[in-house]
C-alpha positions in Angstrom: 0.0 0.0 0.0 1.3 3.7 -0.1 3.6 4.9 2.9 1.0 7.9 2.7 -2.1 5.8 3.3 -1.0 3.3 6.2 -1.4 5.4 9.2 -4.6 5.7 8.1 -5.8 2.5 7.5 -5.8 1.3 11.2 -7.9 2.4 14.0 -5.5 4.2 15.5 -5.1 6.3 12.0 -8.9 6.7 12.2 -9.0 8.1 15.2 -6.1 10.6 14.4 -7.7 11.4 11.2 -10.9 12.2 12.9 -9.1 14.3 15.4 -7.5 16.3 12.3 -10.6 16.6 10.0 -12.7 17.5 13.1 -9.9 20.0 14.8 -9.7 21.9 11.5 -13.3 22.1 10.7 -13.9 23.3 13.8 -11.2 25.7 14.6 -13.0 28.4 13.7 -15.5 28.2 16.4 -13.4 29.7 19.0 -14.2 32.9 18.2 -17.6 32.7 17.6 -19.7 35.1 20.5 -21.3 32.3 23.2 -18.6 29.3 22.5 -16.4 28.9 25.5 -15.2 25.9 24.4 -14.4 23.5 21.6 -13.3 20.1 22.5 -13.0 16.7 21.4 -11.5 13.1 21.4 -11.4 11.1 18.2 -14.3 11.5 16.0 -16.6 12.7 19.4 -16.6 16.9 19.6 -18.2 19.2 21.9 -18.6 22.5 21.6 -19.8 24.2 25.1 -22.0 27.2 24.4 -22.6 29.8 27.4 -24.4 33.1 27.6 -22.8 37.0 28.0 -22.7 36.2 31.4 -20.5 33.4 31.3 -23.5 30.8 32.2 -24.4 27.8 30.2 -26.4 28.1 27.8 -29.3 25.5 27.8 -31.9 27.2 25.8 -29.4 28.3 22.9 -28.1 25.1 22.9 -31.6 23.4 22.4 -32.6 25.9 19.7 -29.6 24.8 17.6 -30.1 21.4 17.9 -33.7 21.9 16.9 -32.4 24.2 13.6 -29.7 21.6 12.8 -32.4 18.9 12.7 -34.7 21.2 10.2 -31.9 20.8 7.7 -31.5 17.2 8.2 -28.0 17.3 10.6 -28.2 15.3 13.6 -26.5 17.3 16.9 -27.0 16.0 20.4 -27.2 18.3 23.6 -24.9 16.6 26.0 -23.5 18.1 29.6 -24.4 18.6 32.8 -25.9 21.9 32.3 -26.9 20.8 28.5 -25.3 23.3 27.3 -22.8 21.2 24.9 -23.2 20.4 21.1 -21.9 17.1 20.7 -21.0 16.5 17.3 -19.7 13.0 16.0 -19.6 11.6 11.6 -21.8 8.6 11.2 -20.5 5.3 12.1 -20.0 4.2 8.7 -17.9 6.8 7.8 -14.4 5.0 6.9 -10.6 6.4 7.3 -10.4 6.9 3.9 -13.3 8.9 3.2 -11.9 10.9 6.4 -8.9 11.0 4.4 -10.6 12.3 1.2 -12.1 15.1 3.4 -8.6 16.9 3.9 
């Protein structure tokens, strides 16, 4: 196989993949007014959403996932306060259609 391909062709590669595709998509979310946070682990994100104030943001949260699921995207709230997008590619995405992505 190519030298180029092999690290991603094991779960391991997957999962940095992911991490890459995800962290790069996402990156611009840090300044965006309300996001405290962006986080993630693998193909499994989170973006933390809180109000002016600082407080987590339940309500804004909820209305997102409800406009995401208007256009046909799937977002769960997650958190203890709910206030977390969490953000994940279906599980039949493979490493190399990560991999075509970049």
């Amino acid at each position: 196989g190519s030298p180029r391909l092999e690290p991603y062709l094991s779960p391991e590669g997957e999962r940095e993949i992911a991490e890459e595709v995800f962290e790069a998509a996402l990156a611009s979310l840090h300044d965006v007014n309300g996001v405290a946070d962006v986080r993630g682990l693998g193909a499994l994100w989170g973006v933390e959403l809180v109000t002016d104030a600082g407080e987590p943001d339940a309500a804004r949260t909820f209305a997102t996932i409800k406009a995401a699921m208007r256009r046909g995207v799937l977002l769960l709230g997650d958190g203890s306060d709910r206030n977390v997008l969490a953000l994940m590619p279906p599980f039949s995405i493979a490493g190399i259609s990560c991999f075509m992505l970049r």
